[in-house]
py3Dmol code that shows the C-alpha trace and the ligand (Angstrom):
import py3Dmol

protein = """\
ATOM      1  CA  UNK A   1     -27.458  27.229  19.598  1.00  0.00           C
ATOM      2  CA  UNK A   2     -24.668  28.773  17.404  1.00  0.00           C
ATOM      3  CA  UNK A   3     -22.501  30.378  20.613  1.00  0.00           C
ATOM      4  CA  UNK A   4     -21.125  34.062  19.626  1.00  0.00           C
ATOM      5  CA  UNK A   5     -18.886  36.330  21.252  1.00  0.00           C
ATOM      6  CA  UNK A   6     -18.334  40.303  20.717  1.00  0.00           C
ATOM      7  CA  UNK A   7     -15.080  42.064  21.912  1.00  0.00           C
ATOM      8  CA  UNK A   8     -14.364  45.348  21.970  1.00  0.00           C
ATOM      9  CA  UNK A   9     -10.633  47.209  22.645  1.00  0.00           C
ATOM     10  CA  UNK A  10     -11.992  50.869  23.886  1.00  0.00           C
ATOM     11  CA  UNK A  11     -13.589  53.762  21.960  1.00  0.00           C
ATOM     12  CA  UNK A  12     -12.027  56.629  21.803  1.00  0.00           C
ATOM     13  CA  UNK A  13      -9.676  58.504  19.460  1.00  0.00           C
ATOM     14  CA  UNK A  14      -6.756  55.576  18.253  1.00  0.00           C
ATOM     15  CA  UNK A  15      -3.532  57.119  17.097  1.00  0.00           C
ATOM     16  CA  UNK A  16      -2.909  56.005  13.773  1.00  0.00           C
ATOM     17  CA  UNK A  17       0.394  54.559  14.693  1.00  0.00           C
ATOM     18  CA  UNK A  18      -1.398  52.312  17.388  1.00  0.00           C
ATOM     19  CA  UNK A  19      -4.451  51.315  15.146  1.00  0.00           C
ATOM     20  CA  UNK A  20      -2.398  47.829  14.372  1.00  0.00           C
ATOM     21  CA  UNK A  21      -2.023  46.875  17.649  1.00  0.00           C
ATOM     22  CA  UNK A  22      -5.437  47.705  19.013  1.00  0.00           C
ATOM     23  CA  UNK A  23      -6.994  45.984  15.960  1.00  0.00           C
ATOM     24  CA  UNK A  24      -4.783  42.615  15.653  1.00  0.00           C
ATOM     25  CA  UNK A  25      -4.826  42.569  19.608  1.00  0.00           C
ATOM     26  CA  UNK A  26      -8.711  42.402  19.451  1.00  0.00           C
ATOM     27  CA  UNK A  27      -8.681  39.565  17.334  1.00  0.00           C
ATOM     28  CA  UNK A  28      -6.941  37.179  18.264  1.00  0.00           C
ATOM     29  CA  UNK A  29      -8.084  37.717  21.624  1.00  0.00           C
ATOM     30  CA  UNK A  30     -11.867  36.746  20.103  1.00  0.00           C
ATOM     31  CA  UNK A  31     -10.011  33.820  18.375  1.00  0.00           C
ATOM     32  CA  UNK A  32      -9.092  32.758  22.066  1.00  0.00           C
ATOM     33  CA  UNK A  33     -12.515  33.108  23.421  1.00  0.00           C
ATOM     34  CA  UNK A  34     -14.302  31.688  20.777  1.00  0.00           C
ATOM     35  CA  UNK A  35     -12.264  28.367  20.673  1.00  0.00           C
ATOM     36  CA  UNK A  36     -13.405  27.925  24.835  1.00  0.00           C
ATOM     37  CA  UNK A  37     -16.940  28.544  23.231  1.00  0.00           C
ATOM     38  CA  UNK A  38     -16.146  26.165  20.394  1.00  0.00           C
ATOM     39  CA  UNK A  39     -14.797  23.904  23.370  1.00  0.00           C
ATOM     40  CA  UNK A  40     -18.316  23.471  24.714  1.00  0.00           C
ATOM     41  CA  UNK A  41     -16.830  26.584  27.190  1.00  0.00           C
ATOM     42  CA  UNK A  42     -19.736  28.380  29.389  1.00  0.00           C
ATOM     43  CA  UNK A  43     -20.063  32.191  28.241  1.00  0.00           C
ATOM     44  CA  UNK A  44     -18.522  33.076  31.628  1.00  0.00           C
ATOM     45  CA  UNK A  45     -15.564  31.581  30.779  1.00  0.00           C
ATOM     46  CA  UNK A  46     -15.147  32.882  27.333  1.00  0.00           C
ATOM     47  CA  UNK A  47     -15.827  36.536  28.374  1.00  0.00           C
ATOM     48  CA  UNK A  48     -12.806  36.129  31.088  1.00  0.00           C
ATOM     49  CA  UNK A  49     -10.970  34.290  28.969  1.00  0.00           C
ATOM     50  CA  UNK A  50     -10.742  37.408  25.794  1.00  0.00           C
ATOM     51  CA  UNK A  51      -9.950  39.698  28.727  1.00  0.00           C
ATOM     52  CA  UNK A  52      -7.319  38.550  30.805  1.00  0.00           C
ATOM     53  CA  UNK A  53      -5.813  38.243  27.168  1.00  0.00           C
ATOM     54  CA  UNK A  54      -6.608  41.907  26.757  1.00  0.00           C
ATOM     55  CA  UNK A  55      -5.540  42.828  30.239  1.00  0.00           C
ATOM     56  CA  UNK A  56      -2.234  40.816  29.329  1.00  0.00           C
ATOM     57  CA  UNK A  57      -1.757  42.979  26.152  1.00  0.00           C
ATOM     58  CA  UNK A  58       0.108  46.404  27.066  1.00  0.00           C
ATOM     59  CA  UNK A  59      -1.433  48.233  23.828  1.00  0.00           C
ATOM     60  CA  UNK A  60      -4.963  48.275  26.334  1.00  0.00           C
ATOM     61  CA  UNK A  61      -5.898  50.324  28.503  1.00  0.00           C
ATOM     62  CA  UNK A  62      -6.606  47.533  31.309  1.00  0.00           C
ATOM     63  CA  UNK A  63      -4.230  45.495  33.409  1.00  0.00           C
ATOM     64  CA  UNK A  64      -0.889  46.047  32.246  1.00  0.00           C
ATOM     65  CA  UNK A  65      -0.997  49.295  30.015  1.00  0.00           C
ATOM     66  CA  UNK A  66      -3.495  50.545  32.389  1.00  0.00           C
ATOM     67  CA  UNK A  67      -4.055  54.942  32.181  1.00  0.00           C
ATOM     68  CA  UNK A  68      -2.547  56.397  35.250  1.00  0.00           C
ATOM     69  CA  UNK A  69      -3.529  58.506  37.919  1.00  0.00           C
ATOM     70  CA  UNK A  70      -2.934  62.208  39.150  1.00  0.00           C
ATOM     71  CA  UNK A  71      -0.785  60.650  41.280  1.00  0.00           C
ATOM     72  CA  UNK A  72       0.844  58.596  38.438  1.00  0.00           C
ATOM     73  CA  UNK A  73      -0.117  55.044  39.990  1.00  0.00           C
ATOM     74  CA  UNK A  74      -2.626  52.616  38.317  1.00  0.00           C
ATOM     75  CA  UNK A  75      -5.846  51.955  39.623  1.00  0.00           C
ATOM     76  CA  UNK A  76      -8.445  49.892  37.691  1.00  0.00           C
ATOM     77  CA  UNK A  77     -11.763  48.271  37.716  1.00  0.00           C
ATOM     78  CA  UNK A  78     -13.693  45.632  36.767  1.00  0.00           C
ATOM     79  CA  UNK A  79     -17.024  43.214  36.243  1.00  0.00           C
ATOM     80  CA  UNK A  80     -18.166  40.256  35.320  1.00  0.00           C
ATOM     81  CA  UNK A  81     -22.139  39.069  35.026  1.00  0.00           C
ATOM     82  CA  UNK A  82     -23.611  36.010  34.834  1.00  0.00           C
ATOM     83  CA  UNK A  83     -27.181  36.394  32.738  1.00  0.00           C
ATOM     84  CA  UNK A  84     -27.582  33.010  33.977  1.00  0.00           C
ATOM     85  CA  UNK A  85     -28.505  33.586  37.475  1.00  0.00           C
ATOM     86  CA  UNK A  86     -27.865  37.694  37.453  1.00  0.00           C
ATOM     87  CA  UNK A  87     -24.374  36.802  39.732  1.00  0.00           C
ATOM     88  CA  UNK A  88     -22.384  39.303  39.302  1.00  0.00           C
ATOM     89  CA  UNK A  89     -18.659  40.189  40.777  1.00  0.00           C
ATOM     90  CA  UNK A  90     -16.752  43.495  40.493  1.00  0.00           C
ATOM     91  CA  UNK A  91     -13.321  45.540  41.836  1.00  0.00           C
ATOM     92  CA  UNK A  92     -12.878  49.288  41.841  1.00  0.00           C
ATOM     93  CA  UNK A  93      -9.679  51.108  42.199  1.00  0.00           C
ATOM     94  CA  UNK A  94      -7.744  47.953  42.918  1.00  0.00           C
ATOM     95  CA  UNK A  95      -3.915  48.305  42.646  1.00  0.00           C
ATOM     96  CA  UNK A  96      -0.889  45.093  41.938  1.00  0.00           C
ATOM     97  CA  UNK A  97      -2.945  42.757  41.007  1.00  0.00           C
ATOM     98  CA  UNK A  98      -2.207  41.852  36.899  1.00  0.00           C
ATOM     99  CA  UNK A  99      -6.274  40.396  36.059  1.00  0.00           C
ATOM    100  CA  UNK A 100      -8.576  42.528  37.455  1.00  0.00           C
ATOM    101  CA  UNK A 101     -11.141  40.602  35.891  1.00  0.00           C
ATOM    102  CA  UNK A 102      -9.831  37.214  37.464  1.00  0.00           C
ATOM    103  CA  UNK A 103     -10.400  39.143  40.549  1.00  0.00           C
ATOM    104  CA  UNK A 104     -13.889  40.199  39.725  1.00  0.00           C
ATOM    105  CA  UNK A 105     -14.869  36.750  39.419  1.00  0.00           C
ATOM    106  CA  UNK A 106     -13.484  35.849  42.088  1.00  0.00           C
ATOM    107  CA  UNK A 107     -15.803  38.179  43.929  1.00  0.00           C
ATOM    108  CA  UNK A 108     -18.753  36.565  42.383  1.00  0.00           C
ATOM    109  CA  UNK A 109     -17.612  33.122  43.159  1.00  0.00           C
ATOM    110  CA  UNK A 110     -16.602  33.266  46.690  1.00  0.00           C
ATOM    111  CA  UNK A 111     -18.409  35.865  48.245  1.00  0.00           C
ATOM    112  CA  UNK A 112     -21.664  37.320  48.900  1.00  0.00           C
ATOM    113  CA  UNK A 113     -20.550  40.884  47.658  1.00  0.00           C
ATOM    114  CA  UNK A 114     -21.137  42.441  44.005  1.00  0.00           C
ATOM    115  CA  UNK A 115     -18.097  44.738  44.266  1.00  0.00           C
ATOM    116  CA  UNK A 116     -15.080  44.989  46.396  1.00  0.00           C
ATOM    117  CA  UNK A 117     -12.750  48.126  46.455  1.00  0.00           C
ATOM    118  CA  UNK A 118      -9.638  49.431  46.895  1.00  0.00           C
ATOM    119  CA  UNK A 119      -7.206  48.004  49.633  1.00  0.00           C
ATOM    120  CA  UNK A 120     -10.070  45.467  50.712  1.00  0.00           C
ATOM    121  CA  UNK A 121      -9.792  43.967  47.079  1.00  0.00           C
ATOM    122  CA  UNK A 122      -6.488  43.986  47.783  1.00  0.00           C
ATOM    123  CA  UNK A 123      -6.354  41.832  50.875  1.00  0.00           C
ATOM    124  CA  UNK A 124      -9.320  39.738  49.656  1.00  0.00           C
ATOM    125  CA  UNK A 125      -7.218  39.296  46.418  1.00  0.00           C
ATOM    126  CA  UNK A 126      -4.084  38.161  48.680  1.00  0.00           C
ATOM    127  CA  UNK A 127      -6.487  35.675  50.765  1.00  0.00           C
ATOM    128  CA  UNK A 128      -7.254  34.138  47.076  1.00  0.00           C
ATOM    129  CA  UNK A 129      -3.713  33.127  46.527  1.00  0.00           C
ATOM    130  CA  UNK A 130      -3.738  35.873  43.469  1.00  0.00           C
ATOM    131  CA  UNK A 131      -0.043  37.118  43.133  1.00  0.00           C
ATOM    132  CA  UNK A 132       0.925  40.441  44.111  1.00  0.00           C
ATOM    133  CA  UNK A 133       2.210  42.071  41.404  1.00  0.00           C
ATOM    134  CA  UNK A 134       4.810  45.391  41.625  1.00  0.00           C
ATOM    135  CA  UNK A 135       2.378  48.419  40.676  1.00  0.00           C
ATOM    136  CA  UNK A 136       5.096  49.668  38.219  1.00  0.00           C
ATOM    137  CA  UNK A 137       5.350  46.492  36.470  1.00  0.00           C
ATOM    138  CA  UNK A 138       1.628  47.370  35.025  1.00  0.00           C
ATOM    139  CA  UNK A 139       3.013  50.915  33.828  1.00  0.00           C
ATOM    140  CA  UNK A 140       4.112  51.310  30.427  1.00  0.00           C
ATOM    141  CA  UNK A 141       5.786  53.932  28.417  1.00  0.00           C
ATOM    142  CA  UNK A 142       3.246  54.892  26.584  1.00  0.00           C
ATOM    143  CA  UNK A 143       0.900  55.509  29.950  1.00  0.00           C
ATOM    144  CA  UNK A 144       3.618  57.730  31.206  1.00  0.00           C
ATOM    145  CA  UNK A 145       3.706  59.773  28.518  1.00  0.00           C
ATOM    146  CA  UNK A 146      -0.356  60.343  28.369  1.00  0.00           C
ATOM    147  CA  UNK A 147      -0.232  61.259  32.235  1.00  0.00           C
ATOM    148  CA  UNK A 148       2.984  63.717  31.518  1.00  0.00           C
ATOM    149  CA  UNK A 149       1.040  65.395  28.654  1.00  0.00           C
ATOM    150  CA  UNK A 150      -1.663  65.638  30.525  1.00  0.00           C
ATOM    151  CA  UNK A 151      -0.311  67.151  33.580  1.00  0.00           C
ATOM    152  CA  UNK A 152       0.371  70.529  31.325  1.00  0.00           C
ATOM    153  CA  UNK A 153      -3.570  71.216  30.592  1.00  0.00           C
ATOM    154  CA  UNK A 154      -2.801  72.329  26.711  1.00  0.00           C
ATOM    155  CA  UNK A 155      -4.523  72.081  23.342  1.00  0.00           C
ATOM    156  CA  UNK A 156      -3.524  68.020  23.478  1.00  0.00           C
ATOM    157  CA  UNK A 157      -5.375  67.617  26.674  1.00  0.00           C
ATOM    158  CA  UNK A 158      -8.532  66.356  24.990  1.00  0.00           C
ATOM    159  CA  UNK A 159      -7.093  64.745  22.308  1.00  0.00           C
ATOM    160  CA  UNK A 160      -4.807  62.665  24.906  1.00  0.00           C
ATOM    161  CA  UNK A 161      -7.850  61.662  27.459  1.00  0.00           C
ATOM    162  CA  UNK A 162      -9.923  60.256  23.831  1.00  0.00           C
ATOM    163  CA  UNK A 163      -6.507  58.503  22.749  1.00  0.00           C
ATOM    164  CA  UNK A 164      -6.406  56.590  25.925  1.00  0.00           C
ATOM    165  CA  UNK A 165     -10.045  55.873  26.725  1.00  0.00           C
ATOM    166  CA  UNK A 166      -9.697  51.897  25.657  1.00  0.00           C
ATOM    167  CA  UNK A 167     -11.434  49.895  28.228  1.00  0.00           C
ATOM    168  CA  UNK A 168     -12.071  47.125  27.070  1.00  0.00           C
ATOM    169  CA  UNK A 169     -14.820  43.792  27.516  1.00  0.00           C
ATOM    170  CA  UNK A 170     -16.784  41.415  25.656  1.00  0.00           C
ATOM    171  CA  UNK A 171     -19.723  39.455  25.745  1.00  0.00           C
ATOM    172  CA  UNK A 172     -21.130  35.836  25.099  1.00  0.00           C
ATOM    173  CA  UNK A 173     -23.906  33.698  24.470  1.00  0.00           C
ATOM    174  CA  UNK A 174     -22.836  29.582  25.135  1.00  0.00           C
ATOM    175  CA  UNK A 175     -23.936  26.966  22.804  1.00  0.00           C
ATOM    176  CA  UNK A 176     -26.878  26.267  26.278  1.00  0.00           C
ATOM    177  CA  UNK A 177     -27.916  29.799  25.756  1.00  0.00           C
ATOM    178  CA  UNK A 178     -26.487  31.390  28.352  1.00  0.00           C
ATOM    179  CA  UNK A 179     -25.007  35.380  28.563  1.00  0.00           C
ATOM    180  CA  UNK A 180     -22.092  36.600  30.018  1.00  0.00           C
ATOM    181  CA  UNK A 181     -20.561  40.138  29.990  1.00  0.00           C
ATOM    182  CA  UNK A 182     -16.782  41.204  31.231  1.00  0.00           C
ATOM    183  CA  UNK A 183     -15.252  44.571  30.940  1.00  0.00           C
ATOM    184  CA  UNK A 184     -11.664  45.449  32.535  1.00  0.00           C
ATOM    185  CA  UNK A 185      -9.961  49.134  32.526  1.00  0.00           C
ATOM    186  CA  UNK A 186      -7.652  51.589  34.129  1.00  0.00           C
ATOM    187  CA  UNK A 187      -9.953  54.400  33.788  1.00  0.00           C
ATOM    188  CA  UNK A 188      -9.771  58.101  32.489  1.00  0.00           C
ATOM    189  CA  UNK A 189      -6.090  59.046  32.442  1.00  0.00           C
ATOM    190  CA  UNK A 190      -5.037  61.609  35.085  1.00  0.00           C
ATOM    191  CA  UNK A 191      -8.545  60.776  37.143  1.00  0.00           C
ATOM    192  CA  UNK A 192      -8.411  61.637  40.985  1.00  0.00           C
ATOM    193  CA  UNK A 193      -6.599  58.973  43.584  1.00  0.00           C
ATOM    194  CA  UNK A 194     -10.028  57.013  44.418  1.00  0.00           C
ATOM    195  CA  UNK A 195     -12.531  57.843  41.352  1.00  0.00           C
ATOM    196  CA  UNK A 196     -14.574  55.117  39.995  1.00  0.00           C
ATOM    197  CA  UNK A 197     -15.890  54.417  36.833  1.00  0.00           C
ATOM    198  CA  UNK A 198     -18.653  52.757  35.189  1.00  0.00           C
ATOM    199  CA  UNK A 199     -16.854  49.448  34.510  1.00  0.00           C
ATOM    200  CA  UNK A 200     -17.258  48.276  38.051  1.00  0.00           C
ATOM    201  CA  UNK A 201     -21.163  49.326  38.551  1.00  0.00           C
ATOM    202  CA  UNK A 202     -23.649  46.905  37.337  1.00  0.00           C
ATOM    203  CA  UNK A 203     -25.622  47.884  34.930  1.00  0.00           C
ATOM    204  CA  UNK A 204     -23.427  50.806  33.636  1.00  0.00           C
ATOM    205  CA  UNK A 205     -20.286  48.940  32.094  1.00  0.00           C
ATOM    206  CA  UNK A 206     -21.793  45.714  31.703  1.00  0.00           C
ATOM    207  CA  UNK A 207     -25.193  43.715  32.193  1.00  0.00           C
ATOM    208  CA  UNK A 208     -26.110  40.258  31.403  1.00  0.00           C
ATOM    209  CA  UNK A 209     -29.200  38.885  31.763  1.00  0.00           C
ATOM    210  CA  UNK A 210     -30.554  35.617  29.618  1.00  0.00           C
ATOM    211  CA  UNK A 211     -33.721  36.672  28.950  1.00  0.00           C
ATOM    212  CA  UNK A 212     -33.019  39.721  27.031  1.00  0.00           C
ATOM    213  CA  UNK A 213     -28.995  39.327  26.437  1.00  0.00           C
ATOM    214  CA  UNK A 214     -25.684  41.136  27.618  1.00  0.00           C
ATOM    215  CA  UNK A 215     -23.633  44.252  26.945  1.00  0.00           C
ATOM    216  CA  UNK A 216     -20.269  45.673  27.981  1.00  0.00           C
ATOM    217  CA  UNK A 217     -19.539  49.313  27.478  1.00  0.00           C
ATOM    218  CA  UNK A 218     -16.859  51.486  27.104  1.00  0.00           C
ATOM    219  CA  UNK A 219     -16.173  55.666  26.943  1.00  0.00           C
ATOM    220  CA  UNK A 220     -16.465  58.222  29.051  1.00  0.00           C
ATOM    221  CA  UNK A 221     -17.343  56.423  32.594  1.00  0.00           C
ATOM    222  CA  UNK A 222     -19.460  59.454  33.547  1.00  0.00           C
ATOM    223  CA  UNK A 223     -21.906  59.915  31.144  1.00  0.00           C
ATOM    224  CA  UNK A 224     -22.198  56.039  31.387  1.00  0.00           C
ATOM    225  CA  UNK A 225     -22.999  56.031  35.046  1.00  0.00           C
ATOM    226  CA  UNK A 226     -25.498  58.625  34.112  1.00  0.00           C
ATOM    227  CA  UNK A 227     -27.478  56.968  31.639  1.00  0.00           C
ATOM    228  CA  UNK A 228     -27.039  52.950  32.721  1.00  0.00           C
ATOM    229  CA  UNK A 229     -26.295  52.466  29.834  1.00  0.00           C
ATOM    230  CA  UNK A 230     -25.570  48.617  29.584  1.00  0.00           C
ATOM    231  CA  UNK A 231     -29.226  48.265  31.368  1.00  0.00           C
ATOM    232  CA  UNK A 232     -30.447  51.022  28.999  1.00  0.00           C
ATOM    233  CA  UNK A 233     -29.763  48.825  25.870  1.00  0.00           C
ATOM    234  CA  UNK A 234     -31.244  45.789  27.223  1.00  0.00           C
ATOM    235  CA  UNK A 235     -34.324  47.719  28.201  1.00  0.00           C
ATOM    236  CA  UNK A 236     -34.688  49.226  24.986  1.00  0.00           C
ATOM    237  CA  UNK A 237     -34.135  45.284  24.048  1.00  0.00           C
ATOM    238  CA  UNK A 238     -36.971  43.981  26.301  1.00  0.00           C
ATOM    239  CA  UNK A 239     -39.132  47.075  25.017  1.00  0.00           C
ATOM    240  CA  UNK A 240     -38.753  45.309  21.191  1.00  0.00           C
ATOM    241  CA  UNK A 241     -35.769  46.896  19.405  1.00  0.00           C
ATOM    242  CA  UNK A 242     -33.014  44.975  17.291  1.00  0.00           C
ATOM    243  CA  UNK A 243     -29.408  44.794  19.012  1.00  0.00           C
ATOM    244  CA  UNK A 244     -28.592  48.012  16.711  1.00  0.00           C
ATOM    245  CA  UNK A 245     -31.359  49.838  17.237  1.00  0.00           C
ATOM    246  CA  UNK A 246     -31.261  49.724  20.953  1.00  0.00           C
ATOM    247  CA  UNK A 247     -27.622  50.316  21.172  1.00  0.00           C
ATOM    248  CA  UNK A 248     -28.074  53.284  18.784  1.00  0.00           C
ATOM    249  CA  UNK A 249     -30.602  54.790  21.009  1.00  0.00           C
ATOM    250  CA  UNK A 250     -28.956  54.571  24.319  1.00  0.00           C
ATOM    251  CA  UNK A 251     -25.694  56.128  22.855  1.00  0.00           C
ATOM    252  CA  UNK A 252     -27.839  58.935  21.087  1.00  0.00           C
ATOM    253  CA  UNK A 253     -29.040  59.250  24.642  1.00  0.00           C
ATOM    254  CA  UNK A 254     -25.616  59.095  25.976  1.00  0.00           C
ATOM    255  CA  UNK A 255     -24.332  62.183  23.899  1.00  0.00           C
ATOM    256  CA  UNK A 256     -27.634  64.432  24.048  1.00  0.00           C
ATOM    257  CA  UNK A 257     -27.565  64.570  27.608  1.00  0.00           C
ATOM    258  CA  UNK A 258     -24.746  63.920  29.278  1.00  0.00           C
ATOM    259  CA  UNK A 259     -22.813  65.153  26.568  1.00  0.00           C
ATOM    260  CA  UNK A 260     -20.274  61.741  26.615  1.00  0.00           C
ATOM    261  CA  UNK A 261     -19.235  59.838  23.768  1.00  0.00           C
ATOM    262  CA  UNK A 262     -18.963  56.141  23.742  1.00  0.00           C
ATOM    263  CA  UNK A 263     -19.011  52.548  22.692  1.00  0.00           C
ATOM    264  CA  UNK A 264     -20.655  49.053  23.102  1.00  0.00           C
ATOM    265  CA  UNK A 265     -20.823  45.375  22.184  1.00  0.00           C
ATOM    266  CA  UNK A 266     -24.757  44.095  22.341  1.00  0.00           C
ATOM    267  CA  UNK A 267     -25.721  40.212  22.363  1.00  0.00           C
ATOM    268  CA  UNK A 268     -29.438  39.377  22.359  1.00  0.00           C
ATOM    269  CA  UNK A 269     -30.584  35.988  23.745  1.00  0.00           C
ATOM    270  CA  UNK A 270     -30.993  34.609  20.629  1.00  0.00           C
ATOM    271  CA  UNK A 271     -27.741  35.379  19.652  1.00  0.00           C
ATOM    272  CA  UNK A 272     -28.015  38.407  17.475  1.00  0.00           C
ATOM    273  CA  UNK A 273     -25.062  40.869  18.159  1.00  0.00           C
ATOM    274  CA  UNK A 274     -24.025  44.366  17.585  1.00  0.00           C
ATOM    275  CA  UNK A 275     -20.273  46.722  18.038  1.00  0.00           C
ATOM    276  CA  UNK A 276     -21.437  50.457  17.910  1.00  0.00           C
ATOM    277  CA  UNK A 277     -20.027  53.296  19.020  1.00  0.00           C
ATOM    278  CA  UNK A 278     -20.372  57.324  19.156  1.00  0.00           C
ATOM    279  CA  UNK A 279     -17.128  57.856  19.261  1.00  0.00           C
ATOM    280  CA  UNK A 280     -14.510  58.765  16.259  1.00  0.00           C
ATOM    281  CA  UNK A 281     -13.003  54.836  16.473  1.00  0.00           C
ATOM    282  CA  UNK A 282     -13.764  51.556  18.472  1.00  0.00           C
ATOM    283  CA  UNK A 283     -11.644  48.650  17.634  1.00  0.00           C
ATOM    284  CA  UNK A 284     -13.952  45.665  17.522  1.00  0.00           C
ATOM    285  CA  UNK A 285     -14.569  41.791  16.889  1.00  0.00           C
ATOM    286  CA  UNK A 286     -17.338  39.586  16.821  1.00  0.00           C
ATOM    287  CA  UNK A 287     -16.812  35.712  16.360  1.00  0.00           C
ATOM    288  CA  UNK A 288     -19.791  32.910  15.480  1.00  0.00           C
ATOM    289  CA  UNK A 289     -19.973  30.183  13.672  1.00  0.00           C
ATOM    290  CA  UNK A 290     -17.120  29.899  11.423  1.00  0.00           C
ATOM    291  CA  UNK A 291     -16.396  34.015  10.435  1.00  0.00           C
ATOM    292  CA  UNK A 292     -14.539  36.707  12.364  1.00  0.00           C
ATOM    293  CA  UNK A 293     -16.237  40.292  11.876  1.00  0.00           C
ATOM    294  CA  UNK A 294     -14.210  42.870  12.795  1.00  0.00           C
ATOM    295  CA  UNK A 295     -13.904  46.846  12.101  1.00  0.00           C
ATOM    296  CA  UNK A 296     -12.055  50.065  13.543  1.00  0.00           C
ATOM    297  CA  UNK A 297     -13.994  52.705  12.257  1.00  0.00           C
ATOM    298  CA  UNK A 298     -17.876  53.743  11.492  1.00  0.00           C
ATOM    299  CA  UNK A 299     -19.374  51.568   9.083  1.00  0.00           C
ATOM    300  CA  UNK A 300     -16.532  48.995   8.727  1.00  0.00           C
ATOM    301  CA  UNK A 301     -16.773  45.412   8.496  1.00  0.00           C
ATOM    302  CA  UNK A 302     -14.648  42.902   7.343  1.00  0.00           C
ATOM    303  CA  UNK A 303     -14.198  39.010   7.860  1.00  0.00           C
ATOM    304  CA  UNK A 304     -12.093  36.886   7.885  1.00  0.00           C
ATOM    305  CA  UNK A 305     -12.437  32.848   8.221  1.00  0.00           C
ATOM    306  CA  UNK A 306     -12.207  31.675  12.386  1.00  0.00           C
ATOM    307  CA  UNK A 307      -9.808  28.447  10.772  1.00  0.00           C
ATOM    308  CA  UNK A 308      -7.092  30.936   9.262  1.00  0.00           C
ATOM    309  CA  UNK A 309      -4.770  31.614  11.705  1.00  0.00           C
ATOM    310  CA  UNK A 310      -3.938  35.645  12.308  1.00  0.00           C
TER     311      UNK A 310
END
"""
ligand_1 = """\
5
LIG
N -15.169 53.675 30.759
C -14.033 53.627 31.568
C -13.966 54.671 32.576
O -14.443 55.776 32.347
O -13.456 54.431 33.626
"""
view = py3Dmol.view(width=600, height=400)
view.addModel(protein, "pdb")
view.setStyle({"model": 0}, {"cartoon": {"style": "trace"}})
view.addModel(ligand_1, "xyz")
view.setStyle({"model": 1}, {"stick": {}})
view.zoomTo()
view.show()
């Protein structure tokens, strides 16, 4: 089958001076992951692929560029899933390492755990050969100054958390048909020493399962957790709905109860895709066959031919 792959950067509120970045960094990270698909790559490694790119890019919030902590130190999560055989790996709160992601998969690969956290990701990250990395080396400017604004609880506050809240994943479905989801963040800016998100809980930030599809997620980790909402789309999926549809209804969902705001990138199995969000902005790509979709804003789509390079 024609493979495809979805990417998203974060939803959230995107300051107009970073809207560039966010958008020209989520393309040509799908341009990366779509020539491993167009390689005869697995899904798995075309979803880990776009975001160690994205984890590598410091206009993200994931990896280097990572959101800080009360404290002022990054922590960050991650997951990947495997719709092949439901495998899934994750870390939570995992410090110095600079792919999260890479570590996630790790997890899945070489041990019998779905999620490791904390120091123990540390030391199982260490027993993997990954290189330590210094914490502040992950910390940019542009982090510091979120957590300084935020530290002074003013009329910015809110406007500061939704300009930082870019998580970001993608998902895949391989030329054999298979799914794969990976999502990668640093969390909500100024969150306690400790808290975890949805990213690194199955189901919530991501799901992938073949017979119905994949979906990585991104907003307010929360009201994520609260609604499952990467299962929630692929049940509303198994229950008959288009990708649009069911991503539609799970955010409506999202902001009627818990009151959170967010955004997601749907695959079905038979490749049929979807980037939605509830939020004001979520930078986006989607790559298949020989077109690159992309948009920032409600409503937006434009292409642009995969053989043109950026
Ligand atoms: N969705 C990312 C987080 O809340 O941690």
């Amino acid at each position: 089958m024609l493979p495809v792959l979805v990417v998203h950067g974060g939803a959230g509120r995107i300051p107009k001076e970073r809207e560039g970045l966010s958008s020209e960094g989520v393309r040509s990270a799908t341009r990366a992951g779509y020539t491993v698909l167009r390689g005869g790559g697995s899904a798995m490694d075309a979803v880990v692929e776009v975001v160690t790119v994205l984890e590598n890019n410091p206009a993200f919030n994931a990896g280097c560029g990572s959101v800080l902590n009360a404290k002022g130190e990054v922590e960050m999560d991650a997951i990947v899933m495997d719709g092949r055989t439901l495998a899934s790996g994750a870390v939570s709160a995992v410090r110095n390492v600079a792919n999260p992601v890479q570590l996630a998969r790790l997890v899945m690969d070489k041990t019998s755990h779905l999620c490791l956290t904390a120091g123990g990701a540390g030391r199982f990250a260490r027993s993997m050969g990954v290189p330590e990395v210094p914490g502040e080396s992950l910390i940019t400017d542009y982090a510091r100054m979120c957590w300084k604004k935020n530290l002074v609880l003013d009329t910015n506050h809110v406007e500061f958390q939704m300009g930082k809240m870019g998580t970001v994943g993608a998902v895949a479905v391989d030329a054999e048909g298979n799914t794969a989801c990976a999502t990668s963040t640093g969390g909500m800016v100024n969150k306690m020493e400790g808290r975890v998100g949805d990213t690194a809980c199955i189901g919530c930030g991501g799901y992938a399962d073949n017979k119905v599809g994949a979906v990585s997620c991104t907003g307010h980790g929360e009201a994520i957790m609260k609604v499952t909402l990467a299962r929630l789309i692929l049940f509303h999926i198994e229950q008959g709905r288009s990708v649009e549809e069911a991503s539609d209804l799970a955010l409506a969902s999202m902001k009627e109860r818990p009151h959170g705001l967010g955004g997601v990138v749907t695959v079905d199995s038979q490749g049929r895709w979807a980037a939605r969000f509830s939020s004001q902005q979520m930078s986006w790509a989607a790559a298949q066959g020989n077109t690159l979709h992309y948009g920032l804003y409600a409503g937006e789509s434009f292409t642009q031919s995969l053989d043109k390079t950026v």
